[in-house]
C-alpha positions in Angstrom: 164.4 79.8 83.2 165.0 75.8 82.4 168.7 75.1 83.6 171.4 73.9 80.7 170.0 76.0 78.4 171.3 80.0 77.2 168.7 82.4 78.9 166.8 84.8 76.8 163.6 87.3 77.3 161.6 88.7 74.9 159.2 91.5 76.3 156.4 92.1 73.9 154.4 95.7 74.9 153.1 98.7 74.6 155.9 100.1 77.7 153.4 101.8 79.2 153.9 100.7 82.7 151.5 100.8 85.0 152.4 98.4 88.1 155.5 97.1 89.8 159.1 98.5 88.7 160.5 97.3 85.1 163.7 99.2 85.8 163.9 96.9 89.3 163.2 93.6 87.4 165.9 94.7 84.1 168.4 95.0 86.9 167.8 91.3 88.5 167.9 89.9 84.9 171.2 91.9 83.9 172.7 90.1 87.4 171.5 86.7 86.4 173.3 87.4 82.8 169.9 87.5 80.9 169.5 89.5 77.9 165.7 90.9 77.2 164.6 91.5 73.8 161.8 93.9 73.3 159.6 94.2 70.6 157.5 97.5 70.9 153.9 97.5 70.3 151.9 100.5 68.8 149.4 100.3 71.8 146.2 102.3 72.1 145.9 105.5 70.0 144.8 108.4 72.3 140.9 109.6 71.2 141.1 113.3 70.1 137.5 113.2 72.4 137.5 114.4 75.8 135.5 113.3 78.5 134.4 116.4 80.6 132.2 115.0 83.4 130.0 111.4 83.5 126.9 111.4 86.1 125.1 108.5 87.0 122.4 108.5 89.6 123.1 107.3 93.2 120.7 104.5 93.3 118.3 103.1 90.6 115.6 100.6 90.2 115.6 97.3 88.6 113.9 97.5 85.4 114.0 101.2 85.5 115.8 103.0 82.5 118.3 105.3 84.2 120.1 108.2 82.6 123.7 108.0 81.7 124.6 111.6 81.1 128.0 112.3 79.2 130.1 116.0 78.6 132.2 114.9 75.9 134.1 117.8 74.1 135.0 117.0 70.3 137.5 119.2 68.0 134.8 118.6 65.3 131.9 117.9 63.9 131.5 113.9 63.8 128.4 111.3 64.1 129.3 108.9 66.9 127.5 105.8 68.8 127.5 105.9 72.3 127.7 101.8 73.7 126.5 101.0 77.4 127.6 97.5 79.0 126.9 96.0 82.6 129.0 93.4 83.9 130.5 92.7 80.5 126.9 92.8 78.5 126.0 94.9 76.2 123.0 96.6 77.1 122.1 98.9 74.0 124.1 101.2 71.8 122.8 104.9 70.7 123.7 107.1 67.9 124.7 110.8 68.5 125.7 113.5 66.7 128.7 115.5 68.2 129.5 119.1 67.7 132.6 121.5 67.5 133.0 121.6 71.6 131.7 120.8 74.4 128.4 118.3 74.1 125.9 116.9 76.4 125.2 113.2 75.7 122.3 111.7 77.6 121.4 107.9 76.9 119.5 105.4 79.0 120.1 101.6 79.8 118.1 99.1 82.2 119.0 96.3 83.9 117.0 93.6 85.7 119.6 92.3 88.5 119.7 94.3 92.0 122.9 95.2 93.4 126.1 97.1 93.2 127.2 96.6 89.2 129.8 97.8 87.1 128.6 100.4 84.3 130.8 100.7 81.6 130.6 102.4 78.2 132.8 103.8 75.2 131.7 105.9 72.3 133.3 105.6 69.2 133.6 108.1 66.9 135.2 106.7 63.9 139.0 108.8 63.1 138.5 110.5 66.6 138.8 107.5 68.1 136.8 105.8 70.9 136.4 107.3 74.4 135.6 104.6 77.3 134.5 105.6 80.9 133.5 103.0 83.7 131.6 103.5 86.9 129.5 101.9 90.1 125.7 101.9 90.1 123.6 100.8 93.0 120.1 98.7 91.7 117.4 98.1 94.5 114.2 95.8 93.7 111.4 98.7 94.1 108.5 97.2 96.7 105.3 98.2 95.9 101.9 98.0 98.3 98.7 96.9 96.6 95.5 97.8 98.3 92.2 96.8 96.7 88.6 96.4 97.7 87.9 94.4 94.9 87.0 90.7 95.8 89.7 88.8 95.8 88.1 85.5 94.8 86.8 87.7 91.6 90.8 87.8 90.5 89.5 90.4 88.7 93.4 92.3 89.0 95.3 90.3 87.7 96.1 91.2 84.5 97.7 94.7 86.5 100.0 92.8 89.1 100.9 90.3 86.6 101.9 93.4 84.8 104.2 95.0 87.8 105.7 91.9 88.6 107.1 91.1 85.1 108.4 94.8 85.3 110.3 93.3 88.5 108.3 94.9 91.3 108.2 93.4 94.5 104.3 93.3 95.1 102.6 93.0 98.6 98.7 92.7 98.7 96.1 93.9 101.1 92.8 95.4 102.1 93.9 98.0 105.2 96.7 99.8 105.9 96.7 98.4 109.8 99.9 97.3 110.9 101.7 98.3 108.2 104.9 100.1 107.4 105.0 102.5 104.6 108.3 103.2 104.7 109.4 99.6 103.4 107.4 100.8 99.9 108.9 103.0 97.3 104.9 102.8 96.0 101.7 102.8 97.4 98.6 101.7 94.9 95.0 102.2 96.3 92.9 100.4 93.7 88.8 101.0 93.9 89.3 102.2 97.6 86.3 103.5 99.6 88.4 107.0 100.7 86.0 107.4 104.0 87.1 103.8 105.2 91.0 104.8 105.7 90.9 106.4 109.7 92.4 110.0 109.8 95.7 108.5 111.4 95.7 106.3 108.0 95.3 109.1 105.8 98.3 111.3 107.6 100.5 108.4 107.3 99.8 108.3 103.7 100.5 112.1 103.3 103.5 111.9 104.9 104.9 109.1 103.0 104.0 110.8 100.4 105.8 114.0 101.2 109.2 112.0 102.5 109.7 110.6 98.6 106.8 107.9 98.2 104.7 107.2 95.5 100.8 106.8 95.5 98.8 105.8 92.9 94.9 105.8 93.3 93.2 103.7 90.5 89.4 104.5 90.1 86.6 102.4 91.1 82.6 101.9 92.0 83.7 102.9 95.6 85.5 106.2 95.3 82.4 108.3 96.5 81.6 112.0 96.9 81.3 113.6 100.2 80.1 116.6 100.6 82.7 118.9 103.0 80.4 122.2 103.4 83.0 124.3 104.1 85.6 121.6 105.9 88.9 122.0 105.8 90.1 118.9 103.2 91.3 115.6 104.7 94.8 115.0 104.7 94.4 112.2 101.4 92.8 115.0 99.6 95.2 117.1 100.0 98.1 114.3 98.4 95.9 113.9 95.8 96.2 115.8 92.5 92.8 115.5 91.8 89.2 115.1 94.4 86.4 112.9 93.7 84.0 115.3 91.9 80.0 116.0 93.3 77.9 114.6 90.9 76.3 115.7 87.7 72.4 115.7 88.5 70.9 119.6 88.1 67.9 118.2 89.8 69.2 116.5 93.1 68.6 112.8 94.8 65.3 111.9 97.5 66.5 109.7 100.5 64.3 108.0 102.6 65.6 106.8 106.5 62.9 104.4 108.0 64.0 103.7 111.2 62.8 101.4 114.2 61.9 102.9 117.3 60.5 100.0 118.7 61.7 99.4 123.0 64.6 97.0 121.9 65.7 100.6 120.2 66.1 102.4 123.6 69.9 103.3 124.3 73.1 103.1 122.8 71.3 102.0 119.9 68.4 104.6 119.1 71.4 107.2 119.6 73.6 106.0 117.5 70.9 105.6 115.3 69.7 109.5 115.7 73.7 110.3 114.9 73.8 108.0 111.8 70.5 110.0 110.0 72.2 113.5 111.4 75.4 112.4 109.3 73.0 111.0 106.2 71.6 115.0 106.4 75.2 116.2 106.6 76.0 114.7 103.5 73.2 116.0 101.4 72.9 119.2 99.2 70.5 121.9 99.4 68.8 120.5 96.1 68.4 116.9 97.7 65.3 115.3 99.4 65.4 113.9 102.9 62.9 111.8 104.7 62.7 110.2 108.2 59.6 107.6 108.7 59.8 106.1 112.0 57.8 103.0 113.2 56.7 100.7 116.1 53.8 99.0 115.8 52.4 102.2 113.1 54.5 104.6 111.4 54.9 108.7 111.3 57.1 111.1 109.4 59.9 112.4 112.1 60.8 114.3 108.7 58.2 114.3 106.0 60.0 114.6 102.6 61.5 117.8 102.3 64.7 119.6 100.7 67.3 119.2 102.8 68.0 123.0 102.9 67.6 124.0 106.4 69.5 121.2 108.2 69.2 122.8 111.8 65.7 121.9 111.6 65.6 118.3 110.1 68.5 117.5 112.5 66.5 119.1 115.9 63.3 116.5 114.3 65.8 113.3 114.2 67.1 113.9 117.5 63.7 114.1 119.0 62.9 110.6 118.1 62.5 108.2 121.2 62.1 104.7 121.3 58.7 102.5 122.3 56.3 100.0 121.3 56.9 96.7 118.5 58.1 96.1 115.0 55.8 96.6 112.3 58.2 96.8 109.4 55.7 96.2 106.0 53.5 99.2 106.5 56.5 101.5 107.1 57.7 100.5 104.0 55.0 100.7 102.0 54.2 104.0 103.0 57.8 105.0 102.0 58.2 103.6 99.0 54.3 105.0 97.9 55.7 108.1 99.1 59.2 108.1 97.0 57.1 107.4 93.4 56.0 110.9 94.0 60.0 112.4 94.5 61.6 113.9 92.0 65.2 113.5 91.6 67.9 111.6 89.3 68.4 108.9 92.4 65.6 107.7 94.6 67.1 105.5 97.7 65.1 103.8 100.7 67.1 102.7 103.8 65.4 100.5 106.0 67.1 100.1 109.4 65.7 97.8 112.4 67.3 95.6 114.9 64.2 93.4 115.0 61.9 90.8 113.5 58.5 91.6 111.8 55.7 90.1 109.4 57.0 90.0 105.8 53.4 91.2 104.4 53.7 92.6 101.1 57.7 93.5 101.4 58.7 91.4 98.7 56.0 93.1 96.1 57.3 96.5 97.4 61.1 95.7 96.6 59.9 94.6 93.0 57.8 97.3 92.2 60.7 99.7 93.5 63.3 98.3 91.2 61.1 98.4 88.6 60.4 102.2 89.4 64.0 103.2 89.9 63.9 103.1 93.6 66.6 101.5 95.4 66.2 99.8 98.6 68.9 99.0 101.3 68.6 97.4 104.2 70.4 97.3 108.2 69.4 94.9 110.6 71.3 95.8 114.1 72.2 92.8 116.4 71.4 89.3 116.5 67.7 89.0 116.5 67.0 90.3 113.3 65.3 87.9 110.2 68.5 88.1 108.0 66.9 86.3 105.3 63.7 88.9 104.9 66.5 91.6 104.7 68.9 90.2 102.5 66.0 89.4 99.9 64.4 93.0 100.3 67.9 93.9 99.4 68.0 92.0 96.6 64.4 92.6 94.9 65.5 96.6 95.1 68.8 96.3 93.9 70.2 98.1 97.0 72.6 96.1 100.0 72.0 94.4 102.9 73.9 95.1 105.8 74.3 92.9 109.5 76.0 95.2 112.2 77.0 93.7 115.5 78.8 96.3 116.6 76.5 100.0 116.5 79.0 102.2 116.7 80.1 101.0 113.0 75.9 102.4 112.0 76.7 105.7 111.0 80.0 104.6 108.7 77.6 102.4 107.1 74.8 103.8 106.9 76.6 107.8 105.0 78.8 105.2 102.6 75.7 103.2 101.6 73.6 106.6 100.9 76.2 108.4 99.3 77.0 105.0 97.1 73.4 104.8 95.7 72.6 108.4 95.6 76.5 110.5 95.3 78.0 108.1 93.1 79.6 109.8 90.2 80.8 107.0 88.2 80.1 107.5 84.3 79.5 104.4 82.5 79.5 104.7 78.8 82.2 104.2 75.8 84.7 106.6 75.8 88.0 107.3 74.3 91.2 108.4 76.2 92.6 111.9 75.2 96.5 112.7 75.2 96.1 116.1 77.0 100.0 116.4 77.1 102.9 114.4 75.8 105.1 113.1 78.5 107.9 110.6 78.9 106.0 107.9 80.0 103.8 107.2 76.5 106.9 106.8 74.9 106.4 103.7 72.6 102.5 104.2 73.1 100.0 104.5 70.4 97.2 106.2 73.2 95.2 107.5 69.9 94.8 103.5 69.1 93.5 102.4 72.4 90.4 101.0 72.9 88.1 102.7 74.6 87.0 102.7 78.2 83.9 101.5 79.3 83.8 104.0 82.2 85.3 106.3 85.0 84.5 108.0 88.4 84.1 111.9 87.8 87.7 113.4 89.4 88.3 117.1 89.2 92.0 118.0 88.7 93.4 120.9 91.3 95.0 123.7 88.8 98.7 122.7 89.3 98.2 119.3 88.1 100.0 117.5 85.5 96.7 116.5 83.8 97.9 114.0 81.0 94.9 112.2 79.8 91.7 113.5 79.6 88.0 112.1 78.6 84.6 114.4 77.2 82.1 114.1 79.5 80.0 116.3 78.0 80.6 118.8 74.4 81.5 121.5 76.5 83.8 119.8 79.6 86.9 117.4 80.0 87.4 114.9 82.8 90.8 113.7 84.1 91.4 110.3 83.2 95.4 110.5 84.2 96.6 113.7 86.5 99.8 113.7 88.7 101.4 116.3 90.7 104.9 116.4 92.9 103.8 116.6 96.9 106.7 117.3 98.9 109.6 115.1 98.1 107.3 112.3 96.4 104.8 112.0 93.5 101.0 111.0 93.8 98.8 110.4 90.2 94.9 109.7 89.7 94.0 107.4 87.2 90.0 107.5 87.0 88.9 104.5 85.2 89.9 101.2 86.5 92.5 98.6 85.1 90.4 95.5 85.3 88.3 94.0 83.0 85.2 96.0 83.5 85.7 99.4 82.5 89.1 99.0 81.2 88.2 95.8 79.3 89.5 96.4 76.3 92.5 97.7 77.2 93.5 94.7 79.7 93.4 93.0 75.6 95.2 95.9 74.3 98.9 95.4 73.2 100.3 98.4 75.1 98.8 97.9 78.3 101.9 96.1 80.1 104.1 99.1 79.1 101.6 101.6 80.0 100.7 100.7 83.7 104.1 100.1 84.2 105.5 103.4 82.8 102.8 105.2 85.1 104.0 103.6 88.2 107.7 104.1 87.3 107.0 107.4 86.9 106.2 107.2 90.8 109.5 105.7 92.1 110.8 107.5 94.4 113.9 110.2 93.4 114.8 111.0 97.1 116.5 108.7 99.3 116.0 108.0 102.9 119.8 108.3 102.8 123.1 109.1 101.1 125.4 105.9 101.0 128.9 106.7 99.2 132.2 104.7 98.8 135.2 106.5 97.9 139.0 105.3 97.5 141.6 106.5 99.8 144.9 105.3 97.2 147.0 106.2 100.3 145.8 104.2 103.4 144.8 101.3 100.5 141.3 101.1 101.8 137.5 101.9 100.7 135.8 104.6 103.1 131.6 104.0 103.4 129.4 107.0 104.3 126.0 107.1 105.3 124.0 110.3 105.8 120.7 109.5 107.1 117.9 112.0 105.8 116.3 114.4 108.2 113.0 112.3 108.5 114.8 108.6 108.7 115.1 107.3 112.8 117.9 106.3 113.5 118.3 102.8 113.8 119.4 101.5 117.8 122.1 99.9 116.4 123.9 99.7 112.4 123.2 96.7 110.5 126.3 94.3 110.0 127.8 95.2 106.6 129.6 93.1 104.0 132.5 94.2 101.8 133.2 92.0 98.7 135.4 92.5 95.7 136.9 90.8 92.9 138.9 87.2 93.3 136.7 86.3 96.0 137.8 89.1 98.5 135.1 89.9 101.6 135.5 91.3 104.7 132.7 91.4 107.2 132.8 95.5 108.6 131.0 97.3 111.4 129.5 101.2 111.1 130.3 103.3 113.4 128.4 106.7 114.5 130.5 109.9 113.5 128.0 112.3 114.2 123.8 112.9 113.8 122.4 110.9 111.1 125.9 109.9 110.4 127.8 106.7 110.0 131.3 105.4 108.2 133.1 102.0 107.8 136.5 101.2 106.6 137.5 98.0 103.9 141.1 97.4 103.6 141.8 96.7 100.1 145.5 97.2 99.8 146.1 97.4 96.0 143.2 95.4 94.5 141.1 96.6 91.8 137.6 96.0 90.4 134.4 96.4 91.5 133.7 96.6 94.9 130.5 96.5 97.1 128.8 97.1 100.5 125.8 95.7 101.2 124.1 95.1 104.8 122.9 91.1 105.1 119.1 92.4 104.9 117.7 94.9 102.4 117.8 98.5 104.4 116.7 101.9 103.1 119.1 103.5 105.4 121.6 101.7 104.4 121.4 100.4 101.2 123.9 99.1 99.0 126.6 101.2 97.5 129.5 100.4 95.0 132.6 101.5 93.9 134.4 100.5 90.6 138.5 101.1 90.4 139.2 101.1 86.8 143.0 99.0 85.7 145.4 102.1 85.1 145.8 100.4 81.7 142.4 101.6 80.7 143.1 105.2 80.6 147.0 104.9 79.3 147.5 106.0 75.5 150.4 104.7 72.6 153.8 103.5 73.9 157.0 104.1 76.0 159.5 102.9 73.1 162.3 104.8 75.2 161.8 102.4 78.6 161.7 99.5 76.3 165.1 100.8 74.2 166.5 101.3 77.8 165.9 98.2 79.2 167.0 96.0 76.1 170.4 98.1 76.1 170.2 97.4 79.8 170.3 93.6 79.5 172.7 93.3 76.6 169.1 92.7 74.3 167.8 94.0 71.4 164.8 96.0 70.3 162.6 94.3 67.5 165.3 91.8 66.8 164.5 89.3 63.5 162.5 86.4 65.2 165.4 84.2 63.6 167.9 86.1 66.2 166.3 85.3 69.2 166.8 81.9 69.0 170.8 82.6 68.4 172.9 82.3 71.5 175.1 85.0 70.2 178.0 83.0 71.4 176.9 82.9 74.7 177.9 79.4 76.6 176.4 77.8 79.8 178.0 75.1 81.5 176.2 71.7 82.0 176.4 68.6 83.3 174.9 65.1 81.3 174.0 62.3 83.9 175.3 59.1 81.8 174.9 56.2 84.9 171.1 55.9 83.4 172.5 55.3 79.7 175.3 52.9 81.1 173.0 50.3 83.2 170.8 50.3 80.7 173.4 49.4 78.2 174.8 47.0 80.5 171.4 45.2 80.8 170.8 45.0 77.0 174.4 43.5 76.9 173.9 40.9 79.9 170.5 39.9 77.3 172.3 39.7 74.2 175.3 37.7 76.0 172.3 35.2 77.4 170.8 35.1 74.3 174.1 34.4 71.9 174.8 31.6 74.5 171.7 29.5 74.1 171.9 29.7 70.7 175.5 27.9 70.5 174.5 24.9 72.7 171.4 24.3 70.1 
């Protein structure tokens, strides 16, 4: 208070207090002789709502809509709008309807930022007032692994990661899963991928993560193949699956050729790796398929003449007998194979020409046309160094098969079963089609599916009987294909989508309005629900600090030692904390806060599944305080020697009240003395003129 003037307060408020001591402060102003007038203020009604319970998940995604769900009890019937904000924005508001009672409210909000943010919300419900609630919610950036054996120079993908990464997913590309850690994905996408190529350690990996809370999405493609199991137990990716490459659609089988070199340079490793690669071939082939082995040196013979591949014990003891000697005559051998194959029956015809040497061209290149133009395809192996890569590669070419260069033998028999089963077990359908909505789900919300384009083509998938099939396609009048099937597999989710999302099959809908939202709804729909961990914050009002838990989940290692955390809060406030090991799996730090309020977060300096970032929000006591405390503010104007709602002319009265004060006149005096010493000059000059 300014000194040499009479003192006066005027308190203007509701008199709810919620901090400090009003009767403490009333008593110091009585001492110094200050009255304080109050004027009392209506304050906030109290809603005739109740709010029974509020849940919010532990964690979300960015860009991910996550639920807000509300038990609000109402005396009455009344239509009310529910309003969602994050840090002070408003994110969306949605009407509801609210019974007599209890009611569940569910509503949903995004938000693009990651981090600990404050959630806040308040439905109004016109003359029952407005109900507000406030709370913490954790945001990660989901990470998401792209595998694809489409050519990257093609860029024939980009319309689908251009996609994910507007929706805010943090995208890593790749070709092989070597050297890399699932765990730092919450999704794994395996677009066009050649199934057989992934190693059986690859393929556990992948069912595991799956199974601890990952998502995999498998997008269809030229190289998803068939293999035929004959009674195998299924391989740990087909088991993640929710739906298996399907065997083809050809009542009347496929005829495969094998010419293979037996020529010296043949002897060893590389005739029996040779031998194995053919057995496989055979192993791969159904009772109503043709197989043929035509071996040649310098002339040819039929270690297999062309023959249903029924009894496999036999054809396989008649490949291994082959040994290796004499030259390399490859244009008669082919010849007499492709002369051979016009006579096959069967919906694929395929030649495979394998040699690790270097022959007369002859009539090869007439051969390869007249195949292609006869429906034959022709593939071709050369094994080694010394092989005419240019003879091959146009043989290749002319058939409309593949040319392959192998250094290394052991990779033969990969190669050669992939390339057999990709020109004779494909079962891609290529033809216009139109999606069919099988089942409504949340993730076509906003989707007109019926007004898609159609798809150009898909790879035959059959769907296991507890699969969510939700899109389907009419292969033929009488069956359905899976075009969209997803299943949950352990703690995670894994979906099949069997056409591609590129512009070949799927050209028209990379055009199509509601692609974005439709790729990105399916792998949302993939993010992972279980954490590798439980991270909470909780208040202890009596110590004054935050307590941090973690809880690692049973299949998380533990780390060696805990990340260095960082507490921050409101007005700048951070702390730099340390976890400590309570128990198994089990870790807690403390934040001294004393009596701040806000929003407060925990965060390790680098991103960590086990110990993400968790938040706590400590609403203002004001925020949940209703109408007034007239009698506090009554008390302490009486207190004081005030008044309560005084006329705002009164407050300005002293009420006879006197202070004593003191005027410093030596400033006046001088500098009245001064303007008299000027005037005196002055007066004086003008007498002598």
């Amino acid at each position: 208070m300014p000194s040499g003037l009479v003192p006066r307060l005027v308190l203007i408020t509701d008199g709810r207090e919620t901090m400090g001591s009003a009767a403490r402060a009333a008593y110091q102003a009585r001492q110094l002789g200050i009255p304080v007038d109050t004027f009392v203020l209506n304050g906030r009604p109290e809603p005739r709502l109740r709010l029974e319970s509020l849940r919010l998940p532990s964690v979300a995604f960015t860009g991910e809509r996550f639920p807000i769900e509300l038990t609000v009890e109402s005396p009455e019937a009344v239509d009310a709008q529910v309003e969602i904000s994050a840090e002070g924005r408003v994110l969306g508001a949605n009407p509801v309807s609210l019974l007599p009672g209890l009611n569940q409210v569910r509503v949903t909000a995004a938000v693009g930022a990651a981090g600990a943010i404050d959630v806040s919300g308040v439905v109004r419900a016109g003359k029952l007032g407005e109900l507000r609630f406030e709370q913490a919610l954790s945001l990660r950036t989901p990470r998401l692994l792209y595998l694809s054996m489409d050519p990257p120079e093609l860029g024939m993908e980009a319309s689908l990661l251009e996609t994910l990464a507007g929706a805010r997913f943090d995208i890593t590309t790749g070709r092989a899963l070597e050297q890399i850690r699932l765990d730092e994905f919450q999704v794994v996408v395996l677009n066009n991928y050649d199934f057989e190529s992934i190693p059986p350690s690859g393929q556990e990996a992948i069912e595991r993560y799956v199974q601890r809370g990952g998502g995999l999405l498998v997008i269809g493609g030229e190289r998803n193949l068939y293999v035929e199991r004959k009674g195998q137990p299924p391989t740990p990716l087909e088991r993640t699956l929710p739906a298996v490459v399907a065997p083809p659609r050809s009542p009347e089988g496929t005829s495969v050729i094998l010419i293979v070199d037996k020529s010296s340079s043949m002897e060893g490793r590389k005739m029996e790796l040779a031998r194995v690669a053919a057995i496989g071939v055979v192993d791969n082939l159904r009772p109503i398929d043709y197989i043929g082995v035509l071996i040649f040196d310098n002339s040819h013979e039929w270690a297999v003449p062309l023959r249903r591949a029924e009894d496999q014990m036999l054809i396989k003891r008649l490949i291994a007998g082959i040994m290796p000697d004499g030259g390399t005559q490859i244009a008669p051998a082919l010849t007499e194979a492709y002369n051979r194959m016009q006579r096959a029956t069967g919906a694929y015809k395929h030649i495979v020409l394998l040699t690790d040497g270097i022959a007369e061209e002859g009539n090869s290149m007439e051969v390869a046309t007249s195949a292609a133009q006869n429906r034959v395809t022709i593939s071709t192996v050369g094994l080694g160094q010394d092989v005419n890569r240019a003879y091959l590669q146009k043989v290749a070419d002319l058939a409309k098969g593949k040319a392959y260069f192998v250094i290394n033998p052991e990779e033969l028999a990969q190669i050669l079963i992939r390339d057999v089963m990709e020109h004779t077990g494909s079962t891609t359908v290529e033809k216009p089609i139109q999606a069919i909505v099988k089942r409504q789900a949340e993730l076509f919300q906003g989707l007109d599916l019926a007004r898609a384009p159609e798809l150009k083509g898909y790879v035959r998938f059959e769907a296991k009987p507890q699969a969510d099939t939700l899109l389907t396609l009419v292969s033929t009048p009488d069956e359905e294909d899976p075009l969209l099937s997803r299943w949950q597999y352990g703690l995670g989710r894994a979906a099949v989508f069997t056409s591609d999302a590129k512009a070949r099959w799927a050209e028209g809908w990379v055009g199509w309005a509601g692609y974005p939202k439709f790729w990105t709804n399916v792998v949302r729909d993939l993010l992972p629900n279980a954490q590798s961990g439980e991270a909470t914050l909780t208040h202890d009002p009596t110590q004054g600090e935050l307590l941090a838990e973690y809880r690692l989940a049973a299949h998380v290692e533990a780390p060696a030692e805990p990340p260095a955390l960082y507490a921050l809060g409101p007005d700048g406030f951070q702390r730099t904390i340390t976890a400590e090991r309570a128990g198994d799996g089990y870790y807690r730090a403390r934040v001294p806060i004393g009596a701040r309020q806000g929003l407060f977060r925990v965060r390790p300096l680098e991103e960590s599944r086990a110990f993400p970032e968790t938040g706590l929000y400590l609403p203002e006591p004001e925020l949940s305080t209703f109408g007034n405390n007239p009698q506090l503010l009554a008390q302490i104007a009486a207190y004081t020697g005030g008044q309560v709602n005084p006329e705002p002319r009164d407050i300005f009265s002293p009420g006879g009240r006197t202070v004593p004060a003191s005027l410093r006149l030596w400033p006046g005096l001088i500098g009245l003395a001064l303007l008299l010493n000027f005037l005196e000059l002055a007066w004086r000059k003008l007498r002598r003129t």
